[in-house]
C-alpha positions in Angstrom: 0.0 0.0 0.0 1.4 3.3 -1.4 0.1 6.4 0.4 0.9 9.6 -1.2 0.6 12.2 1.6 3.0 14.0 3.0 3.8 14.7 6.3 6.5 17.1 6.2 4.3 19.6 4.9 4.5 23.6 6.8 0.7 23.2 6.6 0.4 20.0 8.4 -1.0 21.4 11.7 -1.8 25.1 10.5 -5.9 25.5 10.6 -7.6 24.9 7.1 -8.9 29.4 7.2 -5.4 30.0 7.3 -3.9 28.4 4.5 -2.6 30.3 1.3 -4.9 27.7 -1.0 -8.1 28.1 1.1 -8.2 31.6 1.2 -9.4 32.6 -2.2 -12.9 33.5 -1.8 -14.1 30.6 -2.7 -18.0 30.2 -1.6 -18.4 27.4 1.6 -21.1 25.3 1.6 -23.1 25.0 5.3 -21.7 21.9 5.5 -18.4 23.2 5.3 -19.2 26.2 7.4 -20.2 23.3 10.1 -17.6 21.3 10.1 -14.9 24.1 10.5 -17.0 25.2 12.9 -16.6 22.0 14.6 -13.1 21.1 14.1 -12.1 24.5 14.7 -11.2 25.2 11.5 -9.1 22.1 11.3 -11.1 19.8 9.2 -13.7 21.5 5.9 -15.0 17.7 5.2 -15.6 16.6 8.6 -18.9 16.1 8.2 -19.3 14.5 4.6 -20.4 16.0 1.0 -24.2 16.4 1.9 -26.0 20.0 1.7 -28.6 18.4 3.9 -26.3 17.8 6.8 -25.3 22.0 6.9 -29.4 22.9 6.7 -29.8 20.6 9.5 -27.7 22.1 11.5 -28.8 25.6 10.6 -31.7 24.7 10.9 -31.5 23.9 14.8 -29.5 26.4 15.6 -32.9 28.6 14.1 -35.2 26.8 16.0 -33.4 26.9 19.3 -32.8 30.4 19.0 -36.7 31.4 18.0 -37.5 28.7 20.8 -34.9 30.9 23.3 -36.8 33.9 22.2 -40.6 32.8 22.8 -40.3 30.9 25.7 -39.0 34.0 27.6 -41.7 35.6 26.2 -44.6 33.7 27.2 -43.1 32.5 30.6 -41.9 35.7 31.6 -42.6 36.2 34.8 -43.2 39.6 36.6 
């Protein structure tokens, strides 16, 4: 078995957002978004290829916000 990466590399441990090939403003997907997010900028593929994956988690950061939001609202108590 043959692997071709290489480990000497100046970017080996440098975060993926600081990297003289990522920054080219180059349009993320929210999968990508997420996953740097979530790697701390390590990782863009972390969490796989699939556009649902980003709207899911937008999507729950949404609802937990607007869920934040109306339950002070109704339960507020003066």
């Amino acid at each position: 078995m043959e692997t071709k990466f290489d480990f000497n590399g100046k970017n080996l441990f440098t975060p993926i957002a600081f990297r003289e090939d990522f920054n080219q403003f180059a349009r993320l997907s929210e999968t990508q978004a997420w996953s740097m997010f979530f790697t701390a900028s390590r990782e863009d593929n972390a969490l796989g290829f699939s556009k649902s994956t980003g709207k899911f988690w937008t999507g729950l950061v949404i609802a937990t916000v607007v869920e934040a939001i109306l339950g002070a609202t109704i339960f507020h108590v003066s």
